[in-house]
C-alpha positions as a printed NumPy array, in Angstrom:
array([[-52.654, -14.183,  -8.517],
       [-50.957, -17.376,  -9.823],
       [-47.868, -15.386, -10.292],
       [-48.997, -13.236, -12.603],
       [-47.892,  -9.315, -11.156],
       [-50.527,  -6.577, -12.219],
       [-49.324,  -3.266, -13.298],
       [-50.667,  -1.994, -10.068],
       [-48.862,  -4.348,  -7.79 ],
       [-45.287,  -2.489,  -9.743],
       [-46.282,   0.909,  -8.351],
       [-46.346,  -0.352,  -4.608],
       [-43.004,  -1.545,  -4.369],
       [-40.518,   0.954,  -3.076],
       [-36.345,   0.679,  -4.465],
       [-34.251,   0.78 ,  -1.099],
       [-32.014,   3.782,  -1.209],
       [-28.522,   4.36 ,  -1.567],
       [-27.661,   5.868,   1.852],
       [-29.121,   2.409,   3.502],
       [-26.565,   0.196,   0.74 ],
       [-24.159,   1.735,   1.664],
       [-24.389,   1.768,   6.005],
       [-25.496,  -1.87 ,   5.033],
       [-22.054,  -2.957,   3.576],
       [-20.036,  -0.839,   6.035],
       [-21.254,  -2.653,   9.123],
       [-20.562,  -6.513,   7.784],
       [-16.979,  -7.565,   9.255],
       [-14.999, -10.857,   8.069],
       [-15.759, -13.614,   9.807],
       [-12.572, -14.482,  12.022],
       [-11.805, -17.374,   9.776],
       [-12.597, -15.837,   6.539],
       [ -9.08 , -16.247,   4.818],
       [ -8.332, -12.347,   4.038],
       [ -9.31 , -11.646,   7.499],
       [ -6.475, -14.129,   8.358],
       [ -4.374, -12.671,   6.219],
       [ -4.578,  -9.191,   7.16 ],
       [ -4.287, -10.267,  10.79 ],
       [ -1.159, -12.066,   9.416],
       [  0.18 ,  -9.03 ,   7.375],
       [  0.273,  -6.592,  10.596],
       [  1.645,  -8.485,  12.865],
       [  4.328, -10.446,  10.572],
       [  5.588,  -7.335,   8.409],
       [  4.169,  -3.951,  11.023],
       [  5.029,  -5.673,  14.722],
       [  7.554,  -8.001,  13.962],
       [  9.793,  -6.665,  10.925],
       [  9.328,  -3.415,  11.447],
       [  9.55 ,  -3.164,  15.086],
       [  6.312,  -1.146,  15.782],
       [  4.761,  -1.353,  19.282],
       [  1.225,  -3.51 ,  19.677],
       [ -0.429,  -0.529,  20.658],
       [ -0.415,   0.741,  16.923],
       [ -3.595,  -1.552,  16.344],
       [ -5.75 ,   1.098,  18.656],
       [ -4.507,   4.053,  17.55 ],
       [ -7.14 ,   6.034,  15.572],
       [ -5.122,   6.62 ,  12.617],
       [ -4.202,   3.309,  11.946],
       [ -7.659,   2.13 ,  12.622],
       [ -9.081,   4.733,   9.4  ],
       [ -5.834,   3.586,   7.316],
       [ -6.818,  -0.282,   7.172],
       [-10.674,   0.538,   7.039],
       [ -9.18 ,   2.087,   3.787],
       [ -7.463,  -0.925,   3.008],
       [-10.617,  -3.035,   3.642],
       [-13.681,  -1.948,   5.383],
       [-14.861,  -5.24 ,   6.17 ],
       [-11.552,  -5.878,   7.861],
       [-11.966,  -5.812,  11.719],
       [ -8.509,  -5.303,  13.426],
       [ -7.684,  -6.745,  16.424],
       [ -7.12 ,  -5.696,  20.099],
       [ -3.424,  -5.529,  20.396],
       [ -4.829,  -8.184,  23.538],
       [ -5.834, -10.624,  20.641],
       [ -3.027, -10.396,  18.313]])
């Protein structure tokens, strides 16, 4: 073949699809020292448990769990037993 891609060879190959980007890119988390990782981690328990006096719990609760996946789905928040 030397390199050289017959016309053929185009037909065969199949484009992933959309549905399997996506699910892809949804299931990669920050690594634990990836710096906005850090500073999300930072942000919550600084300006959330600290300033504003919210309990550690709030990092389980379902609805705070959708609100930062909204912030950044690649974000993985920790167990209130971590922070």
């Amino acid at each position: 073949m030397n390199g050289i891609v017959k016309s053929n060879d185009i037909n065969n190959v199949t484009q992933p699809k959309i549905k399997d980007a996506f699910i892809k890119a949804k299931t990669t988390k920050y690594d634990t020292q990836y710096p906005c990782q850090i500073e999300l981690n930072n942000m919550i328990v600084n300006y959330l448990i600290i300033d504003l006096g919210l309990s550690l719990s709030i990092v389980e609760r379902a609805t705070f769990l959708r609100a930062m996946s909204k912030v950044d789905s690649k974000f993985h928040v920790q167990s209130r037993r971590g922070i």
